[in-house]
PyMOL CGO cylinders between C-alpha atoms (Angstrom):
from pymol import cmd
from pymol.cgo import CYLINDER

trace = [
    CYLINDER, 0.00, 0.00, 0.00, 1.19, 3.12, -1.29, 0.3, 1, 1, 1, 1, 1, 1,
    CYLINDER, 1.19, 3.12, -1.29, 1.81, 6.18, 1.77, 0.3, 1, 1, 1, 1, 1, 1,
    CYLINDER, 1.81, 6.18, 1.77, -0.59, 8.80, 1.69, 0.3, 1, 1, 1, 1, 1, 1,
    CYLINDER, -0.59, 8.80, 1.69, 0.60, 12.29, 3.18, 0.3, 1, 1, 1, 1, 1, 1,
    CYLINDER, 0.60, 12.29, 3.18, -1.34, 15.47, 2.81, 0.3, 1, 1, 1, 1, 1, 1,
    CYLINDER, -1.34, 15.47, 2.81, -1.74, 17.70, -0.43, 0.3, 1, 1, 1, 1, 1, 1,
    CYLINDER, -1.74, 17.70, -0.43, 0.50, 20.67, 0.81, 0.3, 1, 1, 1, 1, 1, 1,
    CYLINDER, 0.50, 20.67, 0.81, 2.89, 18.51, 2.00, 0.3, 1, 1, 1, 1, 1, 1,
    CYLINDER, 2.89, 18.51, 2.00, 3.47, 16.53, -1.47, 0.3, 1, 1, 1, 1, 1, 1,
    CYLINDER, 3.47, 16.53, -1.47, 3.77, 19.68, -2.85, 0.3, 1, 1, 1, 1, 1, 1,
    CYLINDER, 3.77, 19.68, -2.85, 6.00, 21.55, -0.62, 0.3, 1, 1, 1, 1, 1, 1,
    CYLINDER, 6.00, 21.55, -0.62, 8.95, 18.83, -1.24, 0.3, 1, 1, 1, 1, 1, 1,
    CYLINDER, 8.95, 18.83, -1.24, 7.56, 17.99, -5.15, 0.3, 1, 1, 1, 1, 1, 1,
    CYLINDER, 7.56, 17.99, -5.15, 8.65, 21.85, -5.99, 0.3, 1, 1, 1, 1, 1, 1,
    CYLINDER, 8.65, 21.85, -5.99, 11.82, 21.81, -3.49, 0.3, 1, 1, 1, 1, 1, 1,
    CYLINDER, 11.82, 21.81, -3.49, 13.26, 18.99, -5.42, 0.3, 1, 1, 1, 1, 1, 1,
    CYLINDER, 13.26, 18.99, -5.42, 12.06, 20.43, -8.97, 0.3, 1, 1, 1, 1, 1, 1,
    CYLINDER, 12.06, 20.43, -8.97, 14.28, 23.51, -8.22, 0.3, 1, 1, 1, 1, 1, 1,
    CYLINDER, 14.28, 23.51, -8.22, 17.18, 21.32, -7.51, 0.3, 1, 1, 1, 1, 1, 1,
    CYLINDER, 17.18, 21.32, -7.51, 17.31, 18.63, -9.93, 0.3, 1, 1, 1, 1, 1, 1,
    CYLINDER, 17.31, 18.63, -9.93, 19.28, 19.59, -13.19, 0.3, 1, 1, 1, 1, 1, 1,
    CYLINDER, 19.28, 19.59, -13.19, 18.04, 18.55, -16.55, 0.3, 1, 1, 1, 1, 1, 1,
    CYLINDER, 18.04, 18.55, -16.55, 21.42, 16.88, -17.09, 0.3, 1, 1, 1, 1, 1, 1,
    CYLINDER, 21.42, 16.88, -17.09, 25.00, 16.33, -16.30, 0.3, 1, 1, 1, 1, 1, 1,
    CYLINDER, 25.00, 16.33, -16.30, 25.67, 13.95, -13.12, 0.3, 1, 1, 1, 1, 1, 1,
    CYLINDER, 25.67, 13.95, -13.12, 22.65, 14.83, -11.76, 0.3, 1, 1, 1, 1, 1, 1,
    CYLINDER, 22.65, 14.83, -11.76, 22.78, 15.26, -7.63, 0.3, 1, 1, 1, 1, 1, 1,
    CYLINDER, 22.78, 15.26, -7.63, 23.38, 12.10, -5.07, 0.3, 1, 1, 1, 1, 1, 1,
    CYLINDER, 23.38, 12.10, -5.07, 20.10, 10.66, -3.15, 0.3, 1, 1, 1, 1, 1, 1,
    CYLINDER, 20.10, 10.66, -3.15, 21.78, 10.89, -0.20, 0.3, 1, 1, 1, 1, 1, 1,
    CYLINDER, 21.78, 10.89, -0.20, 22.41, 14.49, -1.05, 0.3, 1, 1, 1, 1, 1, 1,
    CYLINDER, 22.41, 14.49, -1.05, 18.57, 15.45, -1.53, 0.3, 1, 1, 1, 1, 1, 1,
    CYLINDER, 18.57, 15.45, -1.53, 16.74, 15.49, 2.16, 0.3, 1, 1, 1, 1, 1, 1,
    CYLINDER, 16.74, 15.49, 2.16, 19.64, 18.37, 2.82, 0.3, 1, 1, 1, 1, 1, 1,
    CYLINDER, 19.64, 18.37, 2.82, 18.96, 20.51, -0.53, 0.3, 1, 1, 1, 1, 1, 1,
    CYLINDER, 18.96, 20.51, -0.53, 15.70, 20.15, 0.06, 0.3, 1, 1, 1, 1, 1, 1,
    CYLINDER, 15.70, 20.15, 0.06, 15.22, 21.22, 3.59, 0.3, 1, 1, 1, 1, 1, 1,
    CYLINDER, 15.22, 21.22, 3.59, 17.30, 24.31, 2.46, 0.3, 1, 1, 1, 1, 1, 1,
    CYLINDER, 17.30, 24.31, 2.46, 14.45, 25.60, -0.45, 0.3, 1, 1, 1, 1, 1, 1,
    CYLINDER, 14.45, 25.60, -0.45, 11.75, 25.30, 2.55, 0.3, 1, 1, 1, 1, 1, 1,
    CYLINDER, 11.75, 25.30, 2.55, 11.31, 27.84, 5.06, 0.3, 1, 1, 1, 1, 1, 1,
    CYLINDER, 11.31, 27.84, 5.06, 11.70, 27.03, 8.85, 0.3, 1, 1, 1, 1, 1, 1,
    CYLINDER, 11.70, 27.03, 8.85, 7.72, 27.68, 9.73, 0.3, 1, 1, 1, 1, 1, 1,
    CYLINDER, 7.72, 27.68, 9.73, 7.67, 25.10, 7.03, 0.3, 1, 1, 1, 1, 1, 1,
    CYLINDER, 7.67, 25.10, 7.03, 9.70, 22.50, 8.02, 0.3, 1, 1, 1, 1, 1, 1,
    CYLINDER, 9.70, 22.50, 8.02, 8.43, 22.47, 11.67, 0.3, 1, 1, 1, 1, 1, 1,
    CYLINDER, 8.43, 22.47, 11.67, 5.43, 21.93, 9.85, 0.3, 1, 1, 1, 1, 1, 1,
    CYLINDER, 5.43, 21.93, 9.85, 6.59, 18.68, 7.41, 0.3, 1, 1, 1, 1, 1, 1,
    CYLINDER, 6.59, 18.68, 7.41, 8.06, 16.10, 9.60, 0.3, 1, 1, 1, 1, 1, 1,
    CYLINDER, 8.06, 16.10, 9.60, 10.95, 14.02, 8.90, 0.3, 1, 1, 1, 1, 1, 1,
    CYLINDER, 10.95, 14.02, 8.90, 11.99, 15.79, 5.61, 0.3, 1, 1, 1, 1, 1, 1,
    CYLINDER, 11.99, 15.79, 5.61, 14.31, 12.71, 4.55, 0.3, 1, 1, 1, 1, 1, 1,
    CYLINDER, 14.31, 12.71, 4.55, 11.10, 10.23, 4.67, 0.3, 1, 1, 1, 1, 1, 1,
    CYLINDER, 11.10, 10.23, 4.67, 9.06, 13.22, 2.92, 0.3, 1, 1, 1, 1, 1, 1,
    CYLINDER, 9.06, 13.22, 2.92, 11.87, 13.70, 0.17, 0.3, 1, 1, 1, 1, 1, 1,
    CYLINDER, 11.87, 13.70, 0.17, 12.22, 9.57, -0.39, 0.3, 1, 1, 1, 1, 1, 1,
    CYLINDER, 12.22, 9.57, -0.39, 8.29, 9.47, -1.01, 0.3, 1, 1, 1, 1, 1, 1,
    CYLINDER, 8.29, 9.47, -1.01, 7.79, 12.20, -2.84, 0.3, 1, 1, 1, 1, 1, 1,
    CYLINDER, 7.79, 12.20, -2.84, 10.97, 11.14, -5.18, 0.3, 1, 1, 1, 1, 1, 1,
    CYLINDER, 10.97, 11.14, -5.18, 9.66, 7.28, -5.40, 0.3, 1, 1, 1, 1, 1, 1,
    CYLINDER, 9.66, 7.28, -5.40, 6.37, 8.87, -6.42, 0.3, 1, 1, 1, 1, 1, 1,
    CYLINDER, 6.37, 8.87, -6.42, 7.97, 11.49, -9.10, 0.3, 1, 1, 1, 1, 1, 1,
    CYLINDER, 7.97, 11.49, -9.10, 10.01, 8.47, -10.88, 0.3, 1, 1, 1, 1, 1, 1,
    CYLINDER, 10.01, 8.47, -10.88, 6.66, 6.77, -11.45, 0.3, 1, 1, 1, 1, 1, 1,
    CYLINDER, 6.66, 6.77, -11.45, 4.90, 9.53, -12.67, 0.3, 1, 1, 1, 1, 1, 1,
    CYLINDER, 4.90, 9.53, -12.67, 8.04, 9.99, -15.13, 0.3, 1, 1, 1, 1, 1, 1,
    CYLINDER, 8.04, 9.99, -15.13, 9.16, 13.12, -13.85, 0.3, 1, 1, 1, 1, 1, 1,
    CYLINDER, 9.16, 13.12, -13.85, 12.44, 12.21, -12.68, 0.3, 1, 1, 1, 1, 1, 1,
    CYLINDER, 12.44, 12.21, -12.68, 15.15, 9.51, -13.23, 0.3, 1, 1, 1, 1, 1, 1,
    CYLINDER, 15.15, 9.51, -13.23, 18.23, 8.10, -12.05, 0.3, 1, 1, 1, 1, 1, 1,
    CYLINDER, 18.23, 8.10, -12.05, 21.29, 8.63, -13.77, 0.3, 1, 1, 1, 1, 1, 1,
    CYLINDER, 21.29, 8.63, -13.77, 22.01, 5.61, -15.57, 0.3, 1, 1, 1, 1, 1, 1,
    CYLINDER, 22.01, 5.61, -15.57, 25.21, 3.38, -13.95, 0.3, 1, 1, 1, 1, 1, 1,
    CYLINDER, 25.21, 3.38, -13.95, 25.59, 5.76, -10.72, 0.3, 1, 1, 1, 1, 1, 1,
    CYLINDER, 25.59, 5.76, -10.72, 26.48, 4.42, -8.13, 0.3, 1, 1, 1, 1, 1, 1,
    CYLINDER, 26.48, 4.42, -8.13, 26.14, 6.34, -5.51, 0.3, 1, 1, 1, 1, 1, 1,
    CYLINDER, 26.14, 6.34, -5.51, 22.75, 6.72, -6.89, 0.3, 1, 1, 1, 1, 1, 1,
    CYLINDER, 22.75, 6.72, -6.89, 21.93, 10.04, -8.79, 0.3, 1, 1, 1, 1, 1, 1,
    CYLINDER, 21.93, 10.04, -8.79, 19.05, 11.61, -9.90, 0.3, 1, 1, 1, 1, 1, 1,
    CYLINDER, 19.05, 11.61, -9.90, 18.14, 14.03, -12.53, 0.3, 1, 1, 1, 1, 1, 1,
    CYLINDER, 18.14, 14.03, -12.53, 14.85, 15.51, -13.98, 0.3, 1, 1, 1, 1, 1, 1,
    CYLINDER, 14.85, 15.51, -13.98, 13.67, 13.30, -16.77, 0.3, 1, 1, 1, 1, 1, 1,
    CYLINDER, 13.67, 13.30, -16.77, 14.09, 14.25, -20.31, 0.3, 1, 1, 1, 1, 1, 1,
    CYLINDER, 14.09, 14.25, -20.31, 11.05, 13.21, -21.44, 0.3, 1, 1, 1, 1, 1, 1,
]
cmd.load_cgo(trace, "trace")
């Protein structure tokens, strides 16, 4: 069974890590993300959201299967980057 989290919540971390992501290049490390994206959301915010690591992992797992992002093919570390499609 998929997680369900609230609306604002989805959104708050779905546009944090759409800032982030590049288009292309090496793209940026998993482990990296929960970081960068707890740095595009404002304090009020984040007291708000929870654990943003578990936030960022769901909303990413949810974003590569809706196609919107994708993991740099043969990283390892893995590496994410916005999809090209």
């Amino acid at each position: 069974m998929p997680a369900r989290i609230p609306g604002w919540k989805y959104d708050l971390v779905h546009s944090a890590i759409l800032a982030i992501l590049p288009a292309s290049g090496e793209g940026i490390e998993f482990r990296e993300l929960p970081g960068l994206v707890e740095g595009k959301i404002s304090r009020l915010d984040l007291e708000k959201l929870g654990l943003v690591s578990w936030y960022t992992t769901i909303v990413k797992l949810e974003m590569e299967l809706r196609g919107e992002l994708e993991r740099v093919p043969g990283s390892k570390p893995q590496r994410l980057q916005r999809s090209m499609n």
